[in-house]
C-alpha positions in Angstrom: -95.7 -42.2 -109.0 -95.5 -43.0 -105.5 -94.6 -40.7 -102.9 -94.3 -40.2 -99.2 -95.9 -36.9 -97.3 -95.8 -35.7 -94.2 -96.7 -32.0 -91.8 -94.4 -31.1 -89.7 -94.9 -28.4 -86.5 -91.9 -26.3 -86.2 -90.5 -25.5 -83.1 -88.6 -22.3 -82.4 -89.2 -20.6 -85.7 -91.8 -17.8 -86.9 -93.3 -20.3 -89.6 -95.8 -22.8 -87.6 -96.2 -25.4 -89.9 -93.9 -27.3 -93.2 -95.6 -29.4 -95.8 -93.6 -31.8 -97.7 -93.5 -34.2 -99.9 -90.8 -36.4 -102.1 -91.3 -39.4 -104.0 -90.7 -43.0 -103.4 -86.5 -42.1 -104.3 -86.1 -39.4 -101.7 -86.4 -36.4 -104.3 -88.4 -33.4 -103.0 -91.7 -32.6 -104.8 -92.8 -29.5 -103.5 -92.5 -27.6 -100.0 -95.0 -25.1 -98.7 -94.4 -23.3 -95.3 -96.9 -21.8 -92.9 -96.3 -18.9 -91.7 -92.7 -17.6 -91.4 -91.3 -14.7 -94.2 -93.2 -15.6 -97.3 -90.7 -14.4 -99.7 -87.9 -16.0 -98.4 -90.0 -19.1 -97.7 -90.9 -19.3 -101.3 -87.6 -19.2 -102.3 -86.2 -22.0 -100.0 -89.1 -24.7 -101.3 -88.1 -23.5 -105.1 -84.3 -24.3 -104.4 -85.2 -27.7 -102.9 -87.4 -28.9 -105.5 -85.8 -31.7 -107.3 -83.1 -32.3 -104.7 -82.6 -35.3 -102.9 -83.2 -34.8 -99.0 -80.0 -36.0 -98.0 -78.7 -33.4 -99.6 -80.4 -30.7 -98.6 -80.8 -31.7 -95.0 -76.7 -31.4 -95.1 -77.0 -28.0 -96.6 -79.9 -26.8 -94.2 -79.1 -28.3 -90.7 -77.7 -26.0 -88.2 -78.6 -22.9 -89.8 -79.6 -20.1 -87.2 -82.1 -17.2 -87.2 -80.6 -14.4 -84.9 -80.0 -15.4 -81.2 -82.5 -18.1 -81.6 -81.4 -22.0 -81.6 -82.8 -22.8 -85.1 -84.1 -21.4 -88.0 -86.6 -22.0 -90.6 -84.2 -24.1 -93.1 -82.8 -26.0 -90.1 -86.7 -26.9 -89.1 -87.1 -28.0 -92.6 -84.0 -30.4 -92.6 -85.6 -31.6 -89.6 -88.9 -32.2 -91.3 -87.1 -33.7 -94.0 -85.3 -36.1 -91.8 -88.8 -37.4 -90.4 -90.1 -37.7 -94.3 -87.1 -40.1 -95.1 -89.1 -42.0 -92.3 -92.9 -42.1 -93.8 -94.0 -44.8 -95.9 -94.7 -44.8 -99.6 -97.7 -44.5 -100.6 -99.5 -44.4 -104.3 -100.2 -40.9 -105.7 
């Protein structure tokens, strides 16, 4: 299968880092977070497994944590927006 990976830094949020990859038709593989509220965390990369980034970037984006300007699923439709960008490569 081939796939495409990347690590994104978050900005803004309480998690630090987001690992994630998708394969060579834009559907989400797995998703790990580093840092941030583990539970909840968890929870989000289960949901997204198997979707398509599209849509989950359109479910995710603009989501807010509190009084800050973004949140942990907005950073990850962010990261996934810069995955659509990485090339293919062979697992």
């Amino acid at each position: 299968m081939k796939t495409k990976h990347i690590q994104y830094q978050t900005q803004g949020t309480c998690s630090k880092l987001i690992d994630v990859t998708a394969d060579e038709n834009n559907v989400i593989q797995q998703v790990f977070f580093l840092g941030g509220c583990n539970g909840n965390l968890q929870g989000i990369s289960q949901l997204v497994r198997g979707q398509r980034i599209d849509d989950v970037i359109g479910k995710l984006r603009g989501i807010r944590c509190g009084a800050k300007s973004t949140s942990c699923p907005d950073q990850l439709s962010e990261a996934l927006e810069e995955l659509k960008k990485a090339p293919v490569e062979e697992a």
